[in-house]
VOTIMI-24308 format. One record per residue (C-alpha): x, y, z; residue in one letter. Coordinates in steps of 0.25 Angstrom, whole numbers, plus 5000, padded with zeros to 4 digits. Last residue first. Layout:
N
XYZa/...
// end
This chain:
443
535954915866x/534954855871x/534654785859x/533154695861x/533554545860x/532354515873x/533654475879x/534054605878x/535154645866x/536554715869x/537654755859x/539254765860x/539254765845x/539954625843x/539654605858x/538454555857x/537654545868x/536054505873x/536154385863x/534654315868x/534554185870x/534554185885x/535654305888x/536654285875x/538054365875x/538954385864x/540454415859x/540754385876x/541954455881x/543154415884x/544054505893x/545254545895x/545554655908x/545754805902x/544754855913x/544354755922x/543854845935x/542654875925x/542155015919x/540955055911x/539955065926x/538755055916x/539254915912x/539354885898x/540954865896x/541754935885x/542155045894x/542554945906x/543654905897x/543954735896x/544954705886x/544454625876x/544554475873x/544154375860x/544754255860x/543654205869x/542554225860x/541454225867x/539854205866x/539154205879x/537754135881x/536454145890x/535554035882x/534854005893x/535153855896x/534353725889x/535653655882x/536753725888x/537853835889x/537753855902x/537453955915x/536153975913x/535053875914x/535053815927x/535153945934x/535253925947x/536254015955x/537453935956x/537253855944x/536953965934x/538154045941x/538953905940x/538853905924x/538954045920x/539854145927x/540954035932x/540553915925x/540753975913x/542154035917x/542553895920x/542053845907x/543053935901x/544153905908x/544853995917x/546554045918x/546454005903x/546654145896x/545354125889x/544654095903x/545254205908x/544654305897x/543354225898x/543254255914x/543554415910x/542654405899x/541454335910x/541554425920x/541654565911x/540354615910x/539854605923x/540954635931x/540754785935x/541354825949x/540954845964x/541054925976x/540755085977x/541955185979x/541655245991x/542855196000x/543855145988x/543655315983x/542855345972x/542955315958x/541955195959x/540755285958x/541255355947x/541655245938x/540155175940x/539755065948x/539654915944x/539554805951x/539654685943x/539754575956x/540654495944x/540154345947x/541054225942x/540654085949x/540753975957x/542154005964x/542953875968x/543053825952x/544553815950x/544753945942x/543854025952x/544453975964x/545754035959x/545254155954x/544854185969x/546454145971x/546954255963x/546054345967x/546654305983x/547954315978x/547754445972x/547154515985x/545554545984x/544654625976x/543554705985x/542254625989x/541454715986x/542154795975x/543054915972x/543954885960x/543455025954x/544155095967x/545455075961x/545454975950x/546955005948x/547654985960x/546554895964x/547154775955x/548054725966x/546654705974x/546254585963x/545554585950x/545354455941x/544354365950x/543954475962x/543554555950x/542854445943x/541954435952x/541854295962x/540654205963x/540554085975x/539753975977x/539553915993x/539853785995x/540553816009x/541953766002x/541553865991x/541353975999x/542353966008x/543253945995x/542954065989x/542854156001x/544454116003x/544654145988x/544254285991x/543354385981x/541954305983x/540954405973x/539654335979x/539754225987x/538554105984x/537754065995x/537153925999x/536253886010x/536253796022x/536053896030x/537353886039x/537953836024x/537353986022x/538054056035x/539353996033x/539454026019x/539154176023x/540154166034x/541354126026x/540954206014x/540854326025x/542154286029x/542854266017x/542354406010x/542754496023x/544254426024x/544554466009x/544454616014x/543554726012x/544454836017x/545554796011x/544954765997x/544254915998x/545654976003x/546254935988x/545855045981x/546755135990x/545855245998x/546255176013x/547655126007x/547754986008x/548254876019x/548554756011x/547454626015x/547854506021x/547354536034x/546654646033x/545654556036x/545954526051x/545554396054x/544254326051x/543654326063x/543454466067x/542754606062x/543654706055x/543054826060x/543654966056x/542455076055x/542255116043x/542455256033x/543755266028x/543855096028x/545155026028x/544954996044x/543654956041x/544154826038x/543254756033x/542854626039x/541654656045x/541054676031x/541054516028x/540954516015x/540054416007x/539254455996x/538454335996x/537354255986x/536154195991x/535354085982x/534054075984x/533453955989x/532254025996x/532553986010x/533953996007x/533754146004x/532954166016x/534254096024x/535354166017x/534654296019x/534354286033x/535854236034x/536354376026x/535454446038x/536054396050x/537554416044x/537454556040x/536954616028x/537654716017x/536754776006x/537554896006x/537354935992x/538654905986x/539454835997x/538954796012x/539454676018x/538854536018x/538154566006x/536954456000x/537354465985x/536154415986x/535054325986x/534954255973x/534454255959x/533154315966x/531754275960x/530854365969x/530254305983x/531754295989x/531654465989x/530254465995x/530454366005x/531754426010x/531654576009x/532854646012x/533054756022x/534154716029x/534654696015x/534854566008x/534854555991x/534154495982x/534754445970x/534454485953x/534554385941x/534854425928x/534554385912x/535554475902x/534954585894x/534554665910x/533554785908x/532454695916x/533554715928x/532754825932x/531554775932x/532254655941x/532854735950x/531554815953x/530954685956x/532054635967x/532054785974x/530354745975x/530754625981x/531754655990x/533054655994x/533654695978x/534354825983x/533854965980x/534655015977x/535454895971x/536154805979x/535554655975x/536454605965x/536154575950x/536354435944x/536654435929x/536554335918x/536954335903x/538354375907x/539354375893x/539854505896x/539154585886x/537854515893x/538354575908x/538754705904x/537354725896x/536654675908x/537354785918x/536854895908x/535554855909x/535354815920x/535954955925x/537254975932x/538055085938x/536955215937x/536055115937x/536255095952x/534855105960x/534354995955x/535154935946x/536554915950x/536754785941x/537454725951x/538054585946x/538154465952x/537754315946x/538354345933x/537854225925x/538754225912x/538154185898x/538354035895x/539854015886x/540054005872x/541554045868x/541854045854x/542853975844x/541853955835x/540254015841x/539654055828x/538354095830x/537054055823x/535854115824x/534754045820x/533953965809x/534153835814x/536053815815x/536253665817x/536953625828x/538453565826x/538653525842x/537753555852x/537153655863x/535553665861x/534553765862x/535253855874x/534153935877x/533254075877x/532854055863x/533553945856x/535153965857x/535853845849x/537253815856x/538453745847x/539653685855x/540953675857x/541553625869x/542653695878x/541853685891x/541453845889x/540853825876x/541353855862x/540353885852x/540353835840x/538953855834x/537953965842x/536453955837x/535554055840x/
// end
């Protein structure tokens, strides 16, 4: 294929010749060889999004998310990239967990890496023996599957990961900082040294939508960062913070040298929008004040925040219809991370090669993946074609999730016209059709 005109994020305009797997050449006035050509005028040619958390569910979940239909979200999104989670049923702590996972995700049509995760029962040498993306997300308090550690255990992990350089990713909440007081069904303990976290946070209603927020407060996320960075510079090793939701665990990050990914939902949703998400705005961590999502976009403007991830965790309407208590934790993302970055990035409050850096560029830095990440000479031809002066309104109906809803509804997005996984166009949004990368329709 050869795409003339195409806009790049930087501003230039370039053509791109596709051969095989790769990027050909990137040039001026190519000359088309008995190939595809595309015309690209006016159009937006970014390197597919790396999406380094989703949880695709399967095993145990398929009833929520499938491979399949979790990688048909992800490419009509513009991600060619995916890296699923650890807390299936069973969870990804061994090898033979790690194998199953891998079958599985042989239905995926964008490429995919999968982590490890630590249990009590976890198997170190057999887990670090198979080709992890990483370690993690490594739970410092419980959320969907209870994979939650202690301290002692978290610094075993680090220190077998370190020792086999892979790369250690945290859910960092520090579990005795909720205030069980807000709980129907816990003990109240607070724990100490970091003040009383109720602090600054609006006493709600036991059942209201907002309890989950006040129960899980701010103050539990910046201390376990706090204490999770302290524990790897301890080891000399580095972690990257999964889903950070305060600017205060930003910047302890950052200022420790730690990288940092924040969702979506703590970008452009805050607790003022609980009213209406109700119980489907449940996640781990919960949304945070407005002047605190205010100032995570902040640092994701300037640059403090490494990355875009969306934890896509989907469950189904029924599930989440339940009361705050027993309503599971977690909402889809996958599909529309980089529309909504695009739509800001058209209504100039990001630029456009800031959102490349965000879900493309840094990712492949971050996580070692020299030849994704970029339009470029020698990369995988992992591309995203956009017209910019295109948006739609965003309706969970029309997304490809299993879960068919999104706490975004009715948000402006813009969407990719197609998306290309190695070479390969694995989406095409003209008929809303999906291919394999072996170029077989999938549907």
């Amino acid at each position: 294929m050869l795409i003339r005109n195409a806009t790049l994020a930087d501003g230039r305009t370039r053509d791109v010749r596709v051969r095989g797997e790769t990027i050909d050449v990137v040039g001026d006035d190519l000359t088309a060889d008995d190939e595809r050509v595309v015309d690209a005028t006016d159009k937006l040619l970014l390197p597919g999004a790396i999406e380094a958390h989703v949880h695709f569910r399967q095993p145990g979940y398929g009833h929520k998310e499938t491979w399949a239909s979790g990688s048909r979200s992800a490419a009509a999104g513009g991600v060619t990239t995916v890296v699923d989670q650890p807390n299936t049923d069973p969870p990804t702590v061994d090898g033979d967990a790690f194998d199953e996972k891998v079958d599985l995700a042989g239905e995926s049509i964008v490429d995919f890496g999968i982590n490890g995760g630590v249990t009590a029962d976890w198997d170190p040498d057999e887990l670090l023996d198979r080709p992890l993306f990483a370690l993690g997300e490594v739970f410092l308090a419980d959320s969907t599957g209870d994979m939650g550690i202690d301290a002692d255990l978290f610094e075993d992990a680090l220190v077998a990961a370190s020792e086999r350089d892979v790369t250690v990713t945290v859910h960092a909440e520090d579990a005795s900082l909720f205030d069980d007081s807000l709980h129907p069904e816990r003990e109240r303990d607070v724990g100490t040294g970091v003040g009383d976290p109720r602090a600054a946070s609006p006493e709600p209603d036991a059942d209201d939508a907002d309890a989950w927020s006040a129960f899980r407060p701010a103050a539990a996320e910046i201390a376990a960062v706090e204490r999770a960075c302290e524990v790897a510079r301890e080891h000399d090793a580095t972690i990257h913070i999964a889903h950070t939701s305060t600017p205060e665990g930003i910047d302890i990050a950052s200022d420790a040298g730690m990288t940092t990914e924040v969702t979506p939902h703590h970008l452009f949703l805050s607790r003022d929008d609980l009213d209406e998400l109700g119980t489907h705005g449940r996640m781990n961590p919960p949304l945070r004040s407005e002047k605190r999502r205010e100032q995570v976009y902040e640092r994701v403007v300037d640059g403090t925040v490494d990355m875009i991830a969306t934890d896509h965790a989907p469950h189904t309407r029924e599930e989440k219809d339940a009361s705050i208590w027993d309503a599971p934790s977690g909402v889809p993302g996958v599909e529309t991370m980089l529309p909504l970055l695009l739509a800001e990035a058209r209504d100039g409050d990001l630029s456009y090669e800031r959102v490349r850096d965000l879900v493309a560029a840094t990712p492949a830095d971050v996580f070692d993946l020299p030849k994704k990440g970029r339009v470029a000479a020698g990369n995988d031809a992992d591309l995203v074609l956009v017209d910019t002066d295109e948006t739609r309104e965003i309706s969970g109906t029309d997304l490809h999730s299993n879960c068919e809803w999104t706490p975004f509804e009715e948000f402006e997005g813009v969407f990719p016209e197609w998306t290309m996984v190695r070479g390969t166009v694995v989406y095409d949004s003209a008929e809303d059709t999906f291919w394999d990368q072996q170029g077989e329709n999938v549907r």
